[in-house]
MARPA-692775 format. One record per residue (C-alpha): x, y, z. Coordinates in steps of 0.001 Angstrom, whole numbers, padded with zeros to 6 digits, always signed. Example, Ala and Ser with C-alpha at 12.3 -4.5 7.8 and 13.67 -1.06 7.14 Angstrom:
# residues 2
+012300-004500+007800 +013670-001060+007140 
END
This chain:
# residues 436
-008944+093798-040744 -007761+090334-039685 -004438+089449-040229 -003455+085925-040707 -000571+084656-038494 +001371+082073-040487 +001874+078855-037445 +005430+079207-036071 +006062+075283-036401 +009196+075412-035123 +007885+076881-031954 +004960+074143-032494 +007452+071422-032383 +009281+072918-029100 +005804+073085-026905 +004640+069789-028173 +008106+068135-026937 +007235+069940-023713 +003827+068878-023677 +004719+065373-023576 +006926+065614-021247 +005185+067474-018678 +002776+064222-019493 +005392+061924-018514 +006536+063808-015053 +002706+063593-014239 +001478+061029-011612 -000499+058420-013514 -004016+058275-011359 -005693+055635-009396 -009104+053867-010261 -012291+054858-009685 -014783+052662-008667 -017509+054338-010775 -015327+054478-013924 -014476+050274-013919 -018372+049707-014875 -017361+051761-018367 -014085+049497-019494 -015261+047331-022400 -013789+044243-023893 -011982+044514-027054 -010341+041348-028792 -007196+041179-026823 -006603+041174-023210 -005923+044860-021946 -004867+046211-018263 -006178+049045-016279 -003653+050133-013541 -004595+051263-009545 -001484+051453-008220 +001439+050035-005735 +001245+047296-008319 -002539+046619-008549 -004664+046537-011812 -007061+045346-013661 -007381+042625-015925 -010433+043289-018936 -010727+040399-021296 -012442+039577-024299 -015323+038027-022957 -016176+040574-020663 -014541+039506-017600 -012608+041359-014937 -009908+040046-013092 -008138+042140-010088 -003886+041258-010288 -001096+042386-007728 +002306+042529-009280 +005254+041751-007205 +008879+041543-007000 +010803+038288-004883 +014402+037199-005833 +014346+039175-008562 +011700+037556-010039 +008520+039174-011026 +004925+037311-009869 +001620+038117-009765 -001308+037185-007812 -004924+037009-008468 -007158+038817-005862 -010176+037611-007147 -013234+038686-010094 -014621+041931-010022 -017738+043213-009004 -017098+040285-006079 -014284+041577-005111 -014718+045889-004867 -011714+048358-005371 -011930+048808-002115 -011643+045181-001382 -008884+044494-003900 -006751+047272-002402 -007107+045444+000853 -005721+042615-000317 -003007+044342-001883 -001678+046189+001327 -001962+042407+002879 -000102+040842+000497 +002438+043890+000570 +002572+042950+004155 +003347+039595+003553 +006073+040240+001119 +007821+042305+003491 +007528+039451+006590 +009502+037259+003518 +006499+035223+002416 +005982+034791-001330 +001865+034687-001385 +002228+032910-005004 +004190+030023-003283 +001763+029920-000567 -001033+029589-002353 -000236+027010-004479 +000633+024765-001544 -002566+025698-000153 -004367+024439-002868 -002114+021005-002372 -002745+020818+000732 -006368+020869+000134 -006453+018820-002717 -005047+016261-000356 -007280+017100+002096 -010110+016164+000105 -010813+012772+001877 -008143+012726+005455 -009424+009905+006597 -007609+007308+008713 -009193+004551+006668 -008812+006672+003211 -004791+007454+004018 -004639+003447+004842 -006518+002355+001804 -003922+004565-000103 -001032+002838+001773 -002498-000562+000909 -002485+000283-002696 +000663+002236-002900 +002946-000047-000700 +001683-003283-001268 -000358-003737-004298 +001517-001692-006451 +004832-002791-005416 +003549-006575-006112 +003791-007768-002432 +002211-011431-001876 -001599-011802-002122 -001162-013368+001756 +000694-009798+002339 -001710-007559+000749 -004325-009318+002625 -002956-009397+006244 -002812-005445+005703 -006255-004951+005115 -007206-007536+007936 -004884-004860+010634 -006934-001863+009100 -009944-004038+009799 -009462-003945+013653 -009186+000071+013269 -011917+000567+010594 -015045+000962+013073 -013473+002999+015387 -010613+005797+013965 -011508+004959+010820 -014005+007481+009925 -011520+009939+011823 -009640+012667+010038 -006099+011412+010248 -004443+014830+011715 -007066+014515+014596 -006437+011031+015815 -004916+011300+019416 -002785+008483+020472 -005039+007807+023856 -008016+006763+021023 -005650+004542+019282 -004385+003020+022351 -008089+001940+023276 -007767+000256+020023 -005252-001457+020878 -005996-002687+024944 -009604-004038+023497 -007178-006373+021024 -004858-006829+023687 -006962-007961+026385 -008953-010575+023863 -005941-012455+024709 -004479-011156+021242 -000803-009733+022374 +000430-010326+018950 -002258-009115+016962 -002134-005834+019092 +001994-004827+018410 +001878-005863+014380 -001646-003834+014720 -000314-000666+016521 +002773-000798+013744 +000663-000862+010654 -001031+002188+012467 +002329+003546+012362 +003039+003150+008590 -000284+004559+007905 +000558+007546+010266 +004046+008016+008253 +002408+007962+005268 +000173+010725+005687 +003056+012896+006975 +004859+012186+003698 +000902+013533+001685 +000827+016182+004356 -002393+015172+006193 -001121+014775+009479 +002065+016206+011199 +003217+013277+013197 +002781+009684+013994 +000769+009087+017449 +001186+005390+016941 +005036+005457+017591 +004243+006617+021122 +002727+003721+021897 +005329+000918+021159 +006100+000556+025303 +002408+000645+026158 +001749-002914+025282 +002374-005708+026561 +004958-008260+025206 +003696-011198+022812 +004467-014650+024209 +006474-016406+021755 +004848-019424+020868 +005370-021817+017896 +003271-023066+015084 +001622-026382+016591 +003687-029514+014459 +002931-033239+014337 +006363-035211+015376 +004932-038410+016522 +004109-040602+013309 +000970-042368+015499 -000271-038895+015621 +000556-037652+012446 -001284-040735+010606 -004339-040084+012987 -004591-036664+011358 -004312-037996+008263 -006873-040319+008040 -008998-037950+009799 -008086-035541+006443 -009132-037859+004009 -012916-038715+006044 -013491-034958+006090 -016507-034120+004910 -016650-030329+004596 -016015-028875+001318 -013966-030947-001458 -011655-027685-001843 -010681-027524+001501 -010375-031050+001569 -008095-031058-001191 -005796-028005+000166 -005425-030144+003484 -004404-033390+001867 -002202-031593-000351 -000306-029216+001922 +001395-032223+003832 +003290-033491+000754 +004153-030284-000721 +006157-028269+002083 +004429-024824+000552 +003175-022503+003529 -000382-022499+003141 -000405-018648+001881 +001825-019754-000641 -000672-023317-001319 -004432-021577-001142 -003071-018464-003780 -001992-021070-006325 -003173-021146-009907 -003394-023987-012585 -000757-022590-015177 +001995-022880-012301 +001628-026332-012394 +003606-028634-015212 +002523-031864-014832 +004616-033346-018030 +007546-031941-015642 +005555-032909-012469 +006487-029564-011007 +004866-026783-009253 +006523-023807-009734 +005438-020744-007522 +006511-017375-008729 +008780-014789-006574 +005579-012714-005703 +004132-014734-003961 +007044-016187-002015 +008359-015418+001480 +012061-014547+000432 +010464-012821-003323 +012581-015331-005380 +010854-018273-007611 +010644-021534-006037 +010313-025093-008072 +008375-027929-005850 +008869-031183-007165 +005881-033044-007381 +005477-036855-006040 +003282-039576-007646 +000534-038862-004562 +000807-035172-005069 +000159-035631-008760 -003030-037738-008101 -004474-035369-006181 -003844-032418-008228 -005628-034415-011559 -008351-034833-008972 -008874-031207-007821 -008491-030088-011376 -011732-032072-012379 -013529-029634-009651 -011381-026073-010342 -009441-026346-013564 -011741-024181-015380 -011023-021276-012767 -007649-019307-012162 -007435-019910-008306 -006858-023548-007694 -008099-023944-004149 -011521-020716-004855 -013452-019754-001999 -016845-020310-001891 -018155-016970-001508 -016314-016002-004512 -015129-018355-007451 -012673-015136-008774 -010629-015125-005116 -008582-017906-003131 -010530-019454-000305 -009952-017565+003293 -007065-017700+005539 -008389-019754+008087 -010647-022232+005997 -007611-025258+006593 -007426-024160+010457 -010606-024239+010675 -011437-028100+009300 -009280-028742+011571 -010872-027816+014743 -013959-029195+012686 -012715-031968+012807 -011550-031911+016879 -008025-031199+016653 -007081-028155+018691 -004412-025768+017851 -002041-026453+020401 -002284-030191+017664 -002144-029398+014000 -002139-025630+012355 -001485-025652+008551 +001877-023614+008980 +002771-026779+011292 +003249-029232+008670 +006183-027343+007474 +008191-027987+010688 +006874-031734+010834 +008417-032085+007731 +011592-030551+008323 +011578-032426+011803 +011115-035831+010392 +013238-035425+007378 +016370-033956+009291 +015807-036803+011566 +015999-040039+008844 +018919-039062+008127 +018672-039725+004294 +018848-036205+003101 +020967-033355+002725 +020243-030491+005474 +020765-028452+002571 +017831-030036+000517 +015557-029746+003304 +016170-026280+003391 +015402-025602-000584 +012455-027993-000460 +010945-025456+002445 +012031-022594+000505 +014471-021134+003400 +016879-018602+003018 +020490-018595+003899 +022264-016914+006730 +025942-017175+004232 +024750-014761+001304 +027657-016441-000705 +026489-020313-000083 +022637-019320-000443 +023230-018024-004222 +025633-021187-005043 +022948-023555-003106 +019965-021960-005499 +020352-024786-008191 +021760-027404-005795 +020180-030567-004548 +017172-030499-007315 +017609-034598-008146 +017850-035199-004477 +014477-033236-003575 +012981-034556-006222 +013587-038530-004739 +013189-036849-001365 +009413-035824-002319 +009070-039405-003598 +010048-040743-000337 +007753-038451+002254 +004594-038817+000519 +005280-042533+000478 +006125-042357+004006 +003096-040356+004549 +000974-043232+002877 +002412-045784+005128 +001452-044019+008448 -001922-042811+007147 -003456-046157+006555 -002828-046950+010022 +000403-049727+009356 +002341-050099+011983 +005441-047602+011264 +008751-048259+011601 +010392-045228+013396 +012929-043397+011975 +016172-043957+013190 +018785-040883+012896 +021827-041762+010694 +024781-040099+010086 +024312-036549+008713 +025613-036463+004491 
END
């Protein structure tokens, strides 16, 4: 006969307490590469573990994901390895015993990667002329430098364009740039060549700071030209001369807008930058005053030109041809930007005068010349009129709202003066008088 053992469950409770923890003391086992095929998603995320920190990552939409966890600064990462069945077990342990590796050397692979992935993000277009484009619009437009400015940048990346400009920046030696340079240099173009190689430079230094190149070639090349010759804007200072240009102004017969920029530009002291960028709601003529805002002036700082009778005349005049666009003096290429650079320079060589004779920047100094001379005016009214700075910080901020009557009579009185030589009269000189 069978006889029925009642269960000794205290005894039951005793080996399942050992059970458990024989469990516990075992060593939990690595994957198996046929056994990863089998793990199905479920609605969470869920973890199958290799080991020395490896697993696996299932989620809910099927997908397998191989993870290293690590420990750096007592902070706990983890890196992906990559997607299985790309990336094996076999694979995946590789890259765990090299990231291991890494660890120990003191690299944090997390860190690493992420400015990898910067790196190449930046990386994306390296390009001399990209990184310079970027400079343009990060130094100058968005920091609201002067249109003249902006524009002189892009013309110093346009004598680098066709040859480094396709380059990768990082691979630019400074031999290639300095061919650059010599071609500009030996055109007769000293100048044009030093303000070129330092642009170069800020272009270099700015993709150091984005991390696409890891120095600046250009700064190695500062001794390599040759010096500029200082020379000085060409100015009229004989009236006979003066009044022949003049005249010779007001028979052009190139474009009106032109026309108009170079019979303004002697009355109104502006540098021509400041002139051919000028727009229609800076000018009040109730107030008969030009005002030109701090953007677009030399020292960043608004600047009031009062406007004479002559000045006045010819600005009614030009409106009837450009008031109904923004830019006052538009190029003709374009009615939405200011006409070119040169287009006053180059009327004037039109027109037979030579540069070492009249430049539009010249006017400014004929002024000054011929108004410090008559004697009439304050020095320091001829100096707000041109819109010069101060060398005493203290005097130039107590001078700012000085002299404004006495410039205004003072415009009166040059663009009359200006009148009387253009016609061809026969002109009194001026005669130096005691300074106020």
């Amino acid at each position: 006969m069978f006889q029925i053992v009642p269960p000794d469950f205290v005894n039951l409770g005793a080996q399942l307490g050992a059970l458990r923890q024989e469990k516990a003391w075992c060593p939990q086992m690595s994957l198996k590469a046929a056994e990863i095929r089998g793990f199905q998603p479920i609605d969470t995320v869920y973890r199958k573990s290799d080991d020395k920190g490896l697993y696996l990552e299932i989620r809910p939409n099927g997908s397998k994901h191989w993870f290293v966890k690590y420990r750096i600064h007592g902070s706990e990462k983890r890196l992906s390895l990559g997607s299985w069945p790309e990336v094996s077990l076999a694979d995946a342990r590789e890259r765990r015993d090299d990231v291991r590796k890494r660890i120990r050397a003191g690299d944090d692979p997390l860190h690493s990667r992420k400015m990898e992935k910067i790196r190449a993000r930046l990386s994306a277009d390296n390009s001399f002329q990209s990184v310079a484009e970027d400079l343009i619009a990060v130094r100058f437009v968005a920091s609201q430098k002067a249109e003249a400015t902006i524009e002189k940048a892009r013309w110093f990346l346009s004598h680098l364009t066709p040859t480094i400009g396709p380059r990768p920046i990082d691979a630019v030696e400074p031999a290639e740039l300095l061919a650059v340079l010599k071609k500009i240099e030996k055109a007769g173009k000293r100048e044009t060549a030093v303000r070129t190689r330092a642009f170069a430079s800020r272009v270099f230094r700015h993709g150091v700071a984005m991390a696409l190149c890891k120095h600046d070639p250009a700064a190695m090349l500062g001794g390599a030209l040759a010096t500029p010759i200082v020379t000085h804007h060409a100015a009229l200072l004989e009236p006979h001369q003066l009044g022949q240009v003049l005249r010779a102004i007001d028979e052009y017969a190139g474009g009106m807008v032109v026309k108009f920029a170079m019979q303004l530009l002697p009355h109104v002291f502006l540098r021509p930058g400041e002139l051919r960028y000028g727009k229609w709601p800076e000018v009040d003529f109730d107030e008969s005053v030009w005002r030109v805002p701090a953007e677009r002036t030399k020292l960043r700082r608004p600047h009031s030109v009062p406007l004479s009778r002559q000045s006045l005349k010819l600005l009614k005049a030009l409106r009837e041809h450009t008031g109904w666009r923004e830019y006052m003096f538009p190029a003709q290429s374009s009615l939405q930007k200011p006409m070119c650079e040169n287009a006053m320079n180059a009327a004037y060589r039109r027109m037979g005068f030579g540069k070492d004779i009249v430049t539009s920047h010249g006017f400014r100094a004929t002024a000054s010349t011929l108004l410090n001379e008559s004697g009439e005016w304050h020095p320091d009214a001829i100096e707000r009129a041109l819109a010069h700075g101060h060398s005493n910080a203290v005097r130039g901020a107590y001078a700012r709202g000085q002299h404004w009557d006495e410039r205004v009579a003072m415009a009166q009185w040059w663009s009359d003066y200006l009148d009387q030589i253009s016609v061809g009269a026969e002109v009194v000189p001026i005669i130096k008088r005691a300074s106020r």
